[in-house]
N, C-alpha and C positions, 0 to 999 in steps of 0.2 A: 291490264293496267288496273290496278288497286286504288279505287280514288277514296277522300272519306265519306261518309255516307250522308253528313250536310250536303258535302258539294254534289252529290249527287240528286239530293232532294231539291236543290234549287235548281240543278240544271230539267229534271226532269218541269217543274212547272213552268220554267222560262220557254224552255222548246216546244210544251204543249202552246205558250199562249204567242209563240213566232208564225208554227206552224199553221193556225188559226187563222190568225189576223193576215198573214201572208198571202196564204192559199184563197183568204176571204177576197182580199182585192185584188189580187193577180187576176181572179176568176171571175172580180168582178168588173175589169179592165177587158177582157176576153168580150165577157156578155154585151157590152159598150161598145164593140168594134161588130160586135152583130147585130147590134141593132135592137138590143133586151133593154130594158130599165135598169138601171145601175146600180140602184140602190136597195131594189128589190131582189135580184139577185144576189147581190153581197151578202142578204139579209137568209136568201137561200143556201145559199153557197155556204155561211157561214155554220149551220146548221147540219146542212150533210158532211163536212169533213170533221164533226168535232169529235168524234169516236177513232178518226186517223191521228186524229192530234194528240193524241191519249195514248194510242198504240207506238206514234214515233216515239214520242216521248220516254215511254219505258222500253225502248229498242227491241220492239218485237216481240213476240209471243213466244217467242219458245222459252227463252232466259225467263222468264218470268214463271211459266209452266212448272220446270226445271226445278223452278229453287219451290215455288210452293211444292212440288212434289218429294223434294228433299226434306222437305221442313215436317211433311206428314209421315214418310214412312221412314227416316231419319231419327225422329223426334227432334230437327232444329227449327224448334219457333221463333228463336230472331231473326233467321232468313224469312220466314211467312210475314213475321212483324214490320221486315223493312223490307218489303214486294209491296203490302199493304200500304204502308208510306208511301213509296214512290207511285202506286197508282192513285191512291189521295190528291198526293200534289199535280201529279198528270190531270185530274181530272179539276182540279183549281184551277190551275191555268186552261182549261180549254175555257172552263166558265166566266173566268174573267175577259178571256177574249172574245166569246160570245157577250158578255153584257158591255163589253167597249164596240163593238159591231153593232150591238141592239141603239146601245146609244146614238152613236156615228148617224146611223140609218134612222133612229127616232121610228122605229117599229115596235110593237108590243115586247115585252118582255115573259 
């Protein structure tokens, strides 16, 4: 499937910062049914998934691999250019959902 490469740029930030925020309170809904602190966990939780939220978001590491590895011994640097992009915006939206988490939670930033 051939999308354009906006809609591509915004889906990857939106699903980095779903992924986040999702996984943040699923898991901190979990830690709460054990008997952890809620908010302090959310606050962890949030934290350790956000390099998943990055990697969903650009659908895995190989396609990404792939195309940087095209772009080099290729010579196609608008594929490298727009891998770079879409991990930019992956990495926007984890951090955005990490500072709506920080917020929520009112833990250091």
């Amino acid at each position: 499937m051939n999308q354009p490469f906006f809609t591509h740029l915004f889906e990857s930030y939106f699903i980095a910062l779903g992924v986040l925020l999702g996984g943040s309170l699923i898991g901190g809904l979990a830690s709460f049914l054990t008997g952890q602190p809620l908010l302090t966990q959310i606050s962890r939780i949030s934290d350790l998934i956000r390099i998943w939220a990055i990697i969903a978001a650009i659908g895995g590491t190989f396609d990404t691999v792939y195309s940087f590895e095209r772009g080099f011994l290729e010579g196609e640097t608008k594929d490298i250019f727009k891998q770079f992009m879409l991990i930019l915006s992956a990495m926007g939206g984890a951090q955005t959902g990490a500072a709506i988490i920080k917020w929520f939670t009112l833990e250091q930033i």
